[in-house]
C-alpha positions as CSV (number, residue, x, y, z in Angstrom):
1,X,15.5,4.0,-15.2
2,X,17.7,5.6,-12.8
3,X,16.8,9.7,-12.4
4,X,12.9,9.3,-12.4
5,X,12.0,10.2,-8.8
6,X,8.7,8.8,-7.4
7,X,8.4,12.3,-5.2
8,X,8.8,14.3,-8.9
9,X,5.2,12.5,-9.8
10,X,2.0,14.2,-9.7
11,X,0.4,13.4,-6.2
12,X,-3.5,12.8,-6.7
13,X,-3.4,13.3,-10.8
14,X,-4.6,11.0,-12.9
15,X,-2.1,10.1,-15.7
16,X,-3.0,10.0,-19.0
17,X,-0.8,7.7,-21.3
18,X,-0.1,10.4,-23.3
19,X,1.7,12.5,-20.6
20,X,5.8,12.6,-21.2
21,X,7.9,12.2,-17.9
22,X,12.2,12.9,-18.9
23,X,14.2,9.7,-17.6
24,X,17.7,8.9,-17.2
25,X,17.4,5.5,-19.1
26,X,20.7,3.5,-20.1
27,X,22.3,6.8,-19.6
28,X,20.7,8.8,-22.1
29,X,18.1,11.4,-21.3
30,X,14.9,10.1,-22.6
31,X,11.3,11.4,-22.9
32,X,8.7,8.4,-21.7
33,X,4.7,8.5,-21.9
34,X,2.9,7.2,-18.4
35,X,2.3,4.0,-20.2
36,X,6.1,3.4,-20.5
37,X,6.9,5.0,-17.2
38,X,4.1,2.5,-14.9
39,X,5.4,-0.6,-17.0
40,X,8.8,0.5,-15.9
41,X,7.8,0.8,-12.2
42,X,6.0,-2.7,-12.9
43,X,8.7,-4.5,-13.7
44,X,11.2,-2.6,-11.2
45,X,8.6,-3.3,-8.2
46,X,8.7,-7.2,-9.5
47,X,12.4,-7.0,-9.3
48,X,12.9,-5.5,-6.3
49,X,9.8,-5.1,-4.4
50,X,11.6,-4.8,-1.0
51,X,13.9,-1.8,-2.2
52,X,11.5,-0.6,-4.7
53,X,8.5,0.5,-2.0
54,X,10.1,1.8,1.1
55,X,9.1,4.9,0.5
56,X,6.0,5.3,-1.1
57,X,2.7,5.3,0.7
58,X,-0.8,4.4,-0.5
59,X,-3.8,6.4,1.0
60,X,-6.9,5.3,0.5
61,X,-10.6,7.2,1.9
62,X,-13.4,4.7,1.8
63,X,-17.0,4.4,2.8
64,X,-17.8,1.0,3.0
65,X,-14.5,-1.2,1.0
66,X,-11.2,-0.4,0.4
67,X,-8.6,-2.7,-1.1
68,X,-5.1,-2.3,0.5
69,X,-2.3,-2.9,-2.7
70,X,0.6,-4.2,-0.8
71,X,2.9,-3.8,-3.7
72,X,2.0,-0.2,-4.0
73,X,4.1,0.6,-0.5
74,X,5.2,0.6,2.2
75,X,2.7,2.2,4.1
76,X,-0.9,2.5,3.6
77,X,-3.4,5.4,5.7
78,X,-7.2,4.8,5.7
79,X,-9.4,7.0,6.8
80,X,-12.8,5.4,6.9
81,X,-15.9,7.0,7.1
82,X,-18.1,4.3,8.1
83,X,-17.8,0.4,8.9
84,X,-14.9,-0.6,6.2
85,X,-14.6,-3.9,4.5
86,X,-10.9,-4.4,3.7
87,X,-9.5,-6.4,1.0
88,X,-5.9,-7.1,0.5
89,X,-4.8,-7.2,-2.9
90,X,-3.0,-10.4,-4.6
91,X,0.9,-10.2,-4.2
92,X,3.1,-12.2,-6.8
93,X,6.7,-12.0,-5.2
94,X,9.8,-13.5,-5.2
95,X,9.7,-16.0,-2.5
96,X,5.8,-14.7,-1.7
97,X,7.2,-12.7,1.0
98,X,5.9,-8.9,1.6
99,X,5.0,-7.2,4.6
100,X,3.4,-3.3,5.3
101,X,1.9,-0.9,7.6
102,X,-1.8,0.4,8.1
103,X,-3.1,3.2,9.6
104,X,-6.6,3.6,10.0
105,X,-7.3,7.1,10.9
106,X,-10.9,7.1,12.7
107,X,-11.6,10.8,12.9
108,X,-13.4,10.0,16.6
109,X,-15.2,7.6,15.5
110,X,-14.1,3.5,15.8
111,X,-15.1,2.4,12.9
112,X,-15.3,-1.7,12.6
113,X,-12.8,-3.0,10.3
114,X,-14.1,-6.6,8.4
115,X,-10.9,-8.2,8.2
116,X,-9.7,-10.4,5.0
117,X,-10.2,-14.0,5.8
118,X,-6.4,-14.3,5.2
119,X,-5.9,-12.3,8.5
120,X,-4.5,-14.0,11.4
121,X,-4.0,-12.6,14.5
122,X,-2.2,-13.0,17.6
123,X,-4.0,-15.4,20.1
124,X,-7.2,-15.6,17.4
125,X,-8.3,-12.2,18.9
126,X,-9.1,-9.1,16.7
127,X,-7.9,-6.1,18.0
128,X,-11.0,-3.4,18.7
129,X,-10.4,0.0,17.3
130,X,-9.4,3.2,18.9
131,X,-11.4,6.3,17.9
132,X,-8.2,8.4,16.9
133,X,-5.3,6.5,15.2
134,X,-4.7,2.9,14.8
135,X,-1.5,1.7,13.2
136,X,-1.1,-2.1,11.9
137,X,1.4,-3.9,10.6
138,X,1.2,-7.1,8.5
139,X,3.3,-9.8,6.9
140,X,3.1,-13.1,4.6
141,X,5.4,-15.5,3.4
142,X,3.4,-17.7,1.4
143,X,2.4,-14.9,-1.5
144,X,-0.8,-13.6,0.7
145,X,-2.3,-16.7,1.4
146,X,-2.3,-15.8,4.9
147,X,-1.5,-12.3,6.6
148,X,0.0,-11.9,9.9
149,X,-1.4,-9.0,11.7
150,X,-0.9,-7.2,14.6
151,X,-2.1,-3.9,16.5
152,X,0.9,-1.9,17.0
153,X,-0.2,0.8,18.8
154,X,-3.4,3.1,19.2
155,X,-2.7,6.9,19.4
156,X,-5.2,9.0,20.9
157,X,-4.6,11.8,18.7
């Protein structure tokens, strides 16, 4: 499906399956519906879901829960506007291995962050929150059945 760029997709659009995207498939031009074109990027992710998501980024704005979708990249911004419960979606990869980034932008306000069970962090402390910008990064090896987790920095703007 080479010549279908992510950055040539609508950004905040929902897709209706009947929408046509043009794709370089097996070397032929081709005209695909969304339908087609998400399957694709399915099966591509489950491929290659190191090289696939490098790029993309996920951002979610949430009142009260937000699911974070690994998978969906390498980077995920959440912007919560009041004390978050956050789930972490099921990962099926090769080897079970997937890692990403969080930021939680706070707007001023720490907001406190209910942490998957899954979570483990460094010494068995959770890190507070800032009231600007936190960033996180996480990892599993064992297909999300537990997340490493770590506060990488705090940025005060």
């Amino acid at each position: 499906m080479a010549g279908v760029k992510i950055s040539d997709l609508p950004v905040a659009t929902t897709l209706e399956d009947s929408a046509l995207f043009e794709a370089v498939i097996n070397g032929r031009n081709s005209k695909i519906t969304a339908a087609q074109l998400m399957a694709e990027l399915a099966r591509l992710m489950l491929r290659d879901p190191v090289m696939f998501r490098a790029g993309l980024v996920e951002t979610v704005a949430t009142v009260q829960d937000a699911t974070v979708r690994p998978l969906l990249g390498s980077l995920h911004v959440l912007t919560p506007t009041a004390n978050t419960t956050l789930t972490f979606a099921t990962i099926e990869t090769p080897g079970g291995v997937a890692s990403f980034s969080l930021e939680v932008r706070n707007g001023g306000t720490p907001r406190t962050l209910m942490w998957p069970s899954s979570v483990r962090w460094p010494d068995g402390v959770v890190p507070s929150p800032c009231a600007a910008i936190d960033v996180y990064s996480f990892y599993t090896n064992n297909s999300g059945a537990t997340w490493r987790g770590a506060l990488v920095a705090s940025y005060l703007s």
